[in-house]
ROBA-437710 format. One line per field, with one value per residue (C-alpha): y, z, x; residue number from 1; residue in one letter. Coordinates in nm, 2 decimals. Each point is the difference from the previous one (the first is absolute). Example, Ala and Ser with C-alpha at 12.3 -4.5 7.8 and 13.67 -1.06 7.14 Angstrom:
<recs>
py	(-0.45:0.34)
pz	(0.78:-0.07)
px	(1.23:0.14)
num	(1:2)
residuo	(A:S)
</recs>
This chain:
<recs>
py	(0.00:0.38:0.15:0.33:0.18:0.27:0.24:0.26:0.16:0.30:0.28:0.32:0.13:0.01:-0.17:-0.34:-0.17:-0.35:-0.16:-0.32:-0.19:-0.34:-0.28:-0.11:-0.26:-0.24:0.18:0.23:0.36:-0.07:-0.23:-0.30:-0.28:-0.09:-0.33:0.02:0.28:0.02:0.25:0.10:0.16:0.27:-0.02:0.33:0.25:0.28:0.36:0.00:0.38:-0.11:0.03:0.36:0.08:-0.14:0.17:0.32:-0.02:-0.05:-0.30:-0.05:-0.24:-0.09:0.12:-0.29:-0.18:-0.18:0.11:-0.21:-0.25:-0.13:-0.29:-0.29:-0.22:-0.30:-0.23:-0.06:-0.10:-0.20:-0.07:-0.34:0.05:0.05:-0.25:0.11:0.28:-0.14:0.18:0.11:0.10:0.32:0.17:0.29:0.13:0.19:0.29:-0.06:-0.23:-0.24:-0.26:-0.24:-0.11:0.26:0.04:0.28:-0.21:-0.30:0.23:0.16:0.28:0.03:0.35:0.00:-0.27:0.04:-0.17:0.16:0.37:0.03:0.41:-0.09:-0.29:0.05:-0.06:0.04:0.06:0.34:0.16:0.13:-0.30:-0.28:0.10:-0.24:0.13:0.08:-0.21:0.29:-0.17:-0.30:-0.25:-0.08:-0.13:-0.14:-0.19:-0.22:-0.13:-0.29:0.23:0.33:-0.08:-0.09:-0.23:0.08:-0.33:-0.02:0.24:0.05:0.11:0.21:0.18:0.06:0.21:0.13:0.38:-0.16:-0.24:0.25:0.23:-0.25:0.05:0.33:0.22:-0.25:-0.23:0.37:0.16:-0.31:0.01:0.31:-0.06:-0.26:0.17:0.22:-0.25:0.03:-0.28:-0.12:0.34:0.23:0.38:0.07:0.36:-0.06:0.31:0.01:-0.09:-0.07:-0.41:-0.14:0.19:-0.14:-0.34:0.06:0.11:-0.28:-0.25:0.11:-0.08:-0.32:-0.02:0.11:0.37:0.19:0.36:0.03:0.42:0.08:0.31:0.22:0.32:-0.16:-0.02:-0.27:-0.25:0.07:-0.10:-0.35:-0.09:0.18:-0.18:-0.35:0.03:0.23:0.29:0.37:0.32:0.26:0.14:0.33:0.12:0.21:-0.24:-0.20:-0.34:-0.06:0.15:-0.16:-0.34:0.10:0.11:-0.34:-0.26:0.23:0.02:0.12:-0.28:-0.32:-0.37:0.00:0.23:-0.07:0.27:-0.09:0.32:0.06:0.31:0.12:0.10:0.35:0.20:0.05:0.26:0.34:-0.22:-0.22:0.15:-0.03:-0.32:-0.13:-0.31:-0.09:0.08:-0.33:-0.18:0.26:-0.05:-0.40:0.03:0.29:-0.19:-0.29:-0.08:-0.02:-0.40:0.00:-0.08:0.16:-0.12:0.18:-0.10:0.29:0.03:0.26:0.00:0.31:0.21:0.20:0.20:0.10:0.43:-0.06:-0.21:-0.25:-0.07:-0.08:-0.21:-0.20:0.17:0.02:0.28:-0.25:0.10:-0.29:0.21:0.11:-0.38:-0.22:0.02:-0.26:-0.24:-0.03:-0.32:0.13:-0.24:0.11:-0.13:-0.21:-0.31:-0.35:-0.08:-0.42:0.05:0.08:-0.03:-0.35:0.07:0.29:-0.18:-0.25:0.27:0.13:-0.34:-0.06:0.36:0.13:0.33:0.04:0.40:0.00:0.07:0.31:0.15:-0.06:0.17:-0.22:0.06:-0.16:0.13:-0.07:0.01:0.23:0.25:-0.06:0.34:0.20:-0.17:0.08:0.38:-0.02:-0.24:0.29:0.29:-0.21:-0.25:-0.23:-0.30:-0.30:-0.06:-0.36:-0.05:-0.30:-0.02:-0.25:0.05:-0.27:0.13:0.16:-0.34)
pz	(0.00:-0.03:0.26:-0.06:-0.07:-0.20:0.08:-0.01:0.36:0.18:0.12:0.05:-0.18:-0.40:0.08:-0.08:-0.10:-0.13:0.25:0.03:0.30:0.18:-0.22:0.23:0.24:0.12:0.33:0.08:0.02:0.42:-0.05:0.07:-0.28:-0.31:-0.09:-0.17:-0.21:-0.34:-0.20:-0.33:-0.25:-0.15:-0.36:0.00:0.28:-0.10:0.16:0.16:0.04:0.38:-0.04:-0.10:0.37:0.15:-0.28:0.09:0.38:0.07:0.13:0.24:-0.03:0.18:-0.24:-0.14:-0.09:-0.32:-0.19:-0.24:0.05:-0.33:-0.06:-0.23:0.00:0.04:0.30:0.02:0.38:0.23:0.38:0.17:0.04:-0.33:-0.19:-0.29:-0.17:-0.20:-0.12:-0.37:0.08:-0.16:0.30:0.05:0.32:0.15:0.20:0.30:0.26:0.14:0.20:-0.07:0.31:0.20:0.03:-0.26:-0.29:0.04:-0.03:-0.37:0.18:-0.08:0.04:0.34:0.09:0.41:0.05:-0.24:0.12:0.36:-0.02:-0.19:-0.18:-0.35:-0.16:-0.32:-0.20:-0.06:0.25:0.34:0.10:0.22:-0.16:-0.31:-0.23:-0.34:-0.30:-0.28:0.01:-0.14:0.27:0.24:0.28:0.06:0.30:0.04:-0.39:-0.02:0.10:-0.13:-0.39:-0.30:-0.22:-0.37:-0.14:-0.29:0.04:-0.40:-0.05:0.28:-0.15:-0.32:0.15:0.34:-0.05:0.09:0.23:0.21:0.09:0.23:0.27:0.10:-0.25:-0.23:0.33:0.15:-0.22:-0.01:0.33:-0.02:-0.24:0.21:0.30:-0.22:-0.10:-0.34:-0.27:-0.31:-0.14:0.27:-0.08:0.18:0.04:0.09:0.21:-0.15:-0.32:0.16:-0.07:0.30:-0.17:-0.35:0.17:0.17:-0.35:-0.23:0.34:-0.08:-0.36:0.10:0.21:-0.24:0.10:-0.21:0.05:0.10:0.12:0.11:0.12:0.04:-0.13:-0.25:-0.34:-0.10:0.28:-0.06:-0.39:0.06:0.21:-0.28:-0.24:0.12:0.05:0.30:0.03:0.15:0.22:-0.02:0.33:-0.05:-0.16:0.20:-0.05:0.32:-0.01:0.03:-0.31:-0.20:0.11:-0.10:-0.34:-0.04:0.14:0.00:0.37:0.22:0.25:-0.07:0.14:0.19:0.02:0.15:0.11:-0.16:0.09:0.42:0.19:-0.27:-0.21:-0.14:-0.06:-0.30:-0.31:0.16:0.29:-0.19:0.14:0.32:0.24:0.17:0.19:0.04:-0.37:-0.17:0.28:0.04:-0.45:0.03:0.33:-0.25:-0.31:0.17:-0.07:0.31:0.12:-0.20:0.14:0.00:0.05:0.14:-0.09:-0.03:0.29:0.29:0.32:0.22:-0.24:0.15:-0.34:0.06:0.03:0.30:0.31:-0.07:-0.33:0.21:0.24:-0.25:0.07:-0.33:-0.02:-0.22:-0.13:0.21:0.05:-0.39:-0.09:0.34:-0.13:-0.27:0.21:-0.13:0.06:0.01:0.05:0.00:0.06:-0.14:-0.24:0.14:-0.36:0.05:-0.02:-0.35:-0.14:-0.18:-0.18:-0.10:-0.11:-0.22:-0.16:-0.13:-0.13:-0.19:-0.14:0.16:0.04:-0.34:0.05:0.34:-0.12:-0.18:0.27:0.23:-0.25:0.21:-0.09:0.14:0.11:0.12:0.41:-0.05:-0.17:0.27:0.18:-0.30:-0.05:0.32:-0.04:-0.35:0.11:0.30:-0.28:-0.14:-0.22:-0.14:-0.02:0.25:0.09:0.02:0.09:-0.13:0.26:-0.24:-0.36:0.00:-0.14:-0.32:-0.06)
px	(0.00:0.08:0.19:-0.18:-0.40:-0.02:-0.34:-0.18:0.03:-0.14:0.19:-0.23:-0.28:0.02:0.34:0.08:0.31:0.13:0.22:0.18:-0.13:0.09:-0.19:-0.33:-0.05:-0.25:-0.09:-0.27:0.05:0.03:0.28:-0.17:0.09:-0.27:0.03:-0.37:0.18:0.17:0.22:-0.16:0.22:-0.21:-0.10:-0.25:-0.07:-0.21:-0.03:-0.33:-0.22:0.05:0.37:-0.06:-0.17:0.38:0.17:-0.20:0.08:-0.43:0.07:0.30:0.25:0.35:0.27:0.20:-0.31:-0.02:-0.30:-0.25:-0.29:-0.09:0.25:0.02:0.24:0.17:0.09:0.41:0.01:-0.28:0.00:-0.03:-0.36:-0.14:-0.18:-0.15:0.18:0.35:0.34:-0.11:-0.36:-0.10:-0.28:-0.18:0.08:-0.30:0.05:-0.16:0.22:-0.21:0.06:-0.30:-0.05:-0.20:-0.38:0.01:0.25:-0.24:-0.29:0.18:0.05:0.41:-0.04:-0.03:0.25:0.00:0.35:0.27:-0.04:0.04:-0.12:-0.29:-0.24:0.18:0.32:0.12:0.38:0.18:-0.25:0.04:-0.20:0.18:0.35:-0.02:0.24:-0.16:0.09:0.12:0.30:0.23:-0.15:-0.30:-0.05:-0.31:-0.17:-0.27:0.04:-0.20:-0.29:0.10:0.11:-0.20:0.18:-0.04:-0.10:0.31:0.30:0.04:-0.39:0.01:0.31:-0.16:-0.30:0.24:-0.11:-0.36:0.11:0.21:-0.37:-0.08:0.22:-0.23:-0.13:-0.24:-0.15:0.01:-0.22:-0.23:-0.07:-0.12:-0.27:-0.14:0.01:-0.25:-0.19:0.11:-0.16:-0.07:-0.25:0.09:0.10:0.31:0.23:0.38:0.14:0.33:0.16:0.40:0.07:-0.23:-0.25:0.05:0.06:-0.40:-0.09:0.13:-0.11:-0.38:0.05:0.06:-0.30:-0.23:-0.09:-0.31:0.24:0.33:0.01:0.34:0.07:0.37:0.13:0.36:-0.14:0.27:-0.11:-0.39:0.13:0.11:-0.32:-0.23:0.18:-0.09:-0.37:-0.06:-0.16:0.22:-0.09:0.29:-0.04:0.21:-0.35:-0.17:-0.30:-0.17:0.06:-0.35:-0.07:0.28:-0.10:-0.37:0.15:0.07:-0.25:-0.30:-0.01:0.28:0.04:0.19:-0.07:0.35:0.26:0.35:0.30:0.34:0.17:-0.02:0.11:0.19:-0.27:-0.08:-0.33:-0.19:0.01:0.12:0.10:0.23:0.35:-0.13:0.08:-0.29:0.01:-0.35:-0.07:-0.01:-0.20:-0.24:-0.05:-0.06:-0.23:-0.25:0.09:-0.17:-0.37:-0.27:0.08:0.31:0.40:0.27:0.41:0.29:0.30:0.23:0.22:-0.12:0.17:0.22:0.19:0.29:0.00:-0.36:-0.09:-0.26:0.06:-0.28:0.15:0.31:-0.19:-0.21:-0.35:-0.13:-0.39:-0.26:-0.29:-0.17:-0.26:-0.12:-0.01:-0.13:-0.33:0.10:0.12:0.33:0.21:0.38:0.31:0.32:0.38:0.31:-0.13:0.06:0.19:-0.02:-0.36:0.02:0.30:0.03:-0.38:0.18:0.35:-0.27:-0.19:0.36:0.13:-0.33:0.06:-0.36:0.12:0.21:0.02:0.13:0.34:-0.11:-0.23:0.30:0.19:0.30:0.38:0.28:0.34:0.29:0.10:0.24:-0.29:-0.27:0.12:-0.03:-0.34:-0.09:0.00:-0.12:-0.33:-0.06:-0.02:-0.30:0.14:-0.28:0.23:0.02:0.34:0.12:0.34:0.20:0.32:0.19:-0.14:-0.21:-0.28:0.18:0.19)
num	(1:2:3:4:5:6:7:8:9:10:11:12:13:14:15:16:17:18:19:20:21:22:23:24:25:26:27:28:29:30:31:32:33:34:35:36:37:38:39:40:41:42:43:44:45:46:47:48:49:50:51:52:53:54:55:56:57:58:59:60:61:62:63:64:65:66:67:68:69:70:71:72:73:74:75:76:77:78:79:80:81:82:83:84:85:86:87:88:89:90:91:92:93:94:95:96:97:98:99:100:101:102:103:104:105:106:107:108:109:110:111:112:113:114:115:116:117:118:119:120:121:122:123:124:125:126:127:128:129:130:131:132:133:134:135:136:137:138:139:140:141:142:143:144:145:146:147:148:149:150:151:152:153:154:155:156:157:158:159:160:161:162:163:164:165:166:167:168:169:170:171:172:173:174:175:176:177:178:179:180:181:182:183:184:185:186:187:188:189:190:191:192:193:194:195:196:197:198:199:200:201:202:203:204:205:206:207:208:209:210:211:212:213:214:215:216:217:218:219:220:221:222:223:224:225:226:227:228:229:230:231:232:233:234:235:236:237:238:239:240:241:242:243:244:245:246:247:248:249:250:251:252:253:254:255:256:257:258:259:260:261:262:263:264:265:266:267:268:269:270:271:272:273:274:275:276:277:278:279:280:281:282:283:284:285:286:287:288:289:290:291:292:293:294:295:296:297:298:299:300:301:302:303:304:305:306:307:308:309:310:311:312:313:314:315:316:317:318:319:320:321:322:323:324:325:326:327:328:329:330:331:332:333:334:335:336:337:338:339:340:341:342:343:344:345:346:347:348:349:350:351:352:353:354:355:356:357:358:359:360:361:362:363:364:365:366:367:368:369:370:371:372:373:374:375:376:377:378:379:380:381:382:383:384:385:386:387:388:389:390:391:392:393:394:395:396:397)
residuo	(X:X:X:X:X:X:X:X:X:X:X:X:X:X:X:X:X:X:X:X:X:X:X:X:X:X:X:X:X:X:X:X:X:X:X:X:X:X:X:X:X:X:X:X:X:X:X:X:X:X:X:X:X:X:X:X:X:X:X:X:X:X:X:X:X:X:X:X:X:X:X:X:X:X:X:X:X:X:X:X:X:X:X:X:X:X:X:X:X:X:X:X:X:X:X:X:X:X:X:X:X:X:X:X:X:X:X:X:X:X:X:X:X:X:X:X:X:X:X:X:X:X:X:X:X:X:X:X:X:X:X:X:X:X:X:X:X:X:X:X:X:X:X:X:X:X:X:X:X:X:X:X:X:X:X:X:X:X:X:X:X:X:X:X:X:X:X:X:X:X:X:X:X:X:X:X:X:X:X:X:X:X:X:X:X:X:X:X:X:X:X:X:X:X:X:X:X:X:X:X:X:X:X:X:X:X:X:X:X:X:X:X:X:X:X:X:X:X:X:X:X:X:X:X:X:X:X:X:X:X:X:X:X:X:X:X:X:X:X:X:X:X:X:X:X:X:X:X:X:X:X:X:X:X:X:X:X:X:X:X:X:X:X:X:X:X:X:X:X:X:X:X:X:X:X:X:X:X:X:X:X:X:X:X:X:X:X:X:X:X:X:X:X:X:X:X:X:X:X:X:X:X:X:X:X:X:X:X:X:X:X:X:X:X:X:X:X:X:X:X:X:X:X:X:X:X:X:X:X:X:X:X:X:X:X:X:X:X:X:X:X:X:X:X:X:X:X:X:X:X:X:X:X:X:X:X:X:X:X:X:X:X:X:X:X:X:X:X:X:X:X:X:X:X:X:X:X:X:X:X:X:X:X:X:X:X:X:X:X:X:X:X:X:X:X:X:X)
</recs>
């Protein structure tokens, strides 16, 4: 094996730099050894819109951290207590670390694991969340395989469709699971807050299911592009137009089935209002997008923000409009997305080319390690591209 990792590691806000670490071990982040553990070397790890919120300095993190979530890759090392994952297999590594063994991993819910985060009831890589180092690097650690990793079912097929394959770590299962938090299904007339990847990913994800009208809704006229261009339907929210009256422009009446929020407390206002950052923007939309005895997801990312102006932005405390919408009795869930709980459907759907214009709505490009900090500050300016990062040209060989 190497002697050496080379990743992607935080330093400060909007600084990042590529560093040659000590090649990973089988032990937990407390010390403790991992013999239900393996090594992956990594064969795509993309830069996730939740990387930007690190990258940003909105969400904290201990400098020397290595950043990423969105791994693929394939296993080089396994400890003494793995069964069913081999050297050679190509995997999917979800983002959430789970350990499969408490109530809430044999109830699906890996996105509240209650044993692998002593601080809190959630774990997952490259995030201040129980100090598992991210995997935007050379090589993984990972724990808990056997439960954790989806095996792709033949190395060479999954190679020829890899730029598909590697959305399932996060972003594709991610965006799925917001749709059926909203209830999203076959007929239904959905609007997507936010056109960044998770966004396409929810939008190309409701192809799949069968939607009547795909609305998505952000203010970048190159990302609404790629989603109009494969069958959806676009509000350009830097018109000084209410929402309510776009999506009326559209589907006759201006409420949708199910609505979901892709963007979180980084959103901005509307029309004149554009410049302006407003955290509660984009869940206030979905919640009056949202028909009487409709549903509504949350996925974009809200939590304390140092970087907010007012002290309850710092805090968390977000003002709702709870009180305009009540009266439909709205059904709102919100949160990470337990990823096992839809990722291999997912992983099938791609192999028996079911969502053939995923690619393009992803609009996905791969790089190099050594460019993933120049991408970095080029995807914060508003780049419409997913970044995947292939550490040891794999991908272009």
């Amino acid at each position: 094996m190497p002697e050496t990792n080379r990743a992607i590691v935080f330093d400060s806000p909007t600084k990042l730099t590529l560093e040659s670490l000590d090649f990973p071990k089988l032990q937990m982040p407390n010390g403790t050894k991992a013999p239900h553990g393996v090594i992956v070397r990594i064969v795509a790890t993309n830069i996730c819109g939740s990387d930007l919120h690190i990258y940003r300095g909105s969400f904290p993190v201990p400098q020397g951290m290595v950043m990423g979530h969105e791994m693929t890759g394939q296993v080089v090392e396994v400890g003494s207590d793995v069964q069913f994952i081999q050297p050679g297999d190509l995997v999917s590594v979800p983002f959430n670390v789970a350990c499969g063994r408490c109530r809430n991993c044999k109830n699906g819910r890996t996105d509240v694991c209650q044993t692998v985060n002593p601080q809190v009831h959630c774990g997952a890589y490259g995030f201040n969340l129980g100090d598992f180092q991210g995997g935007q690097a050379e090589y993984l650690f990972v724990p808990y395989a056997d439960f954790n990793l989806l095996k792709f079912p033949d190395n060479d097929a999954a190679m020829e469709k890899i730029r598909d394959l590697a959305l399932l770590s996060d972003v594709l299962p991610t965006a799925f699971h917001g749709l059926m938090e909203a209830g999203v299904k076959v007929g239904s007339t959905v609007y997507i807050a936010g056109a960044g990847p998770v966004g396409r990913a929810a939008a190309a994800a409701a192809r799949l299911i069968g939607d009547a009208a795909i609305i998505v809704g952000d203010y970048d006229k190159e990302r609404l592009d790629l989603v109009k261009r494969n069958g959806c339907e676009t509000i350009d929210l830097s018109q000084d137009i209410p929402l309510a009256d776009q999506i009326e422009a559209i589907l006759g009446v201006p409420e949708v089935d199910c609505a979901v929020d892709y963007v979180g407390s980084e959103a901005h206002g509307i029309g004149h209002e554009a410049h302006e950052l407003q955290p509660q923007a984009a869940i206030n939309q979905v919640l009056a997008a949202t028909r009487a005895g409709g549903a509504t997801g949350v996925i974009g990312i809200y939590g304390p923000d140092p970087l907010a102006d007012t002290k309850e932005g710092q805090e968390g405390t977000f003002p709702l409009d709870f009180g305009k919408v009540w009266i439909k009795s709205p059904r709102v869930s919100a949160g990470q997305a337990p990823i096992m709980s839809y990722n291999r459907d997912l992983m099938m759907s791609i192999l028996w080319d079911r969502m053939p214009y995923l690619s393009d709505m992803m609009n996905t490009k791969v790089i190099s390690l050594d460019d993933a900090v120049g991408a970095y500050e080029t995807f914060d300016q508003g780049s419409a591209n997913k970044y995947i990062i292939d550490p040891h040209g794999l991908i272009s060989a």
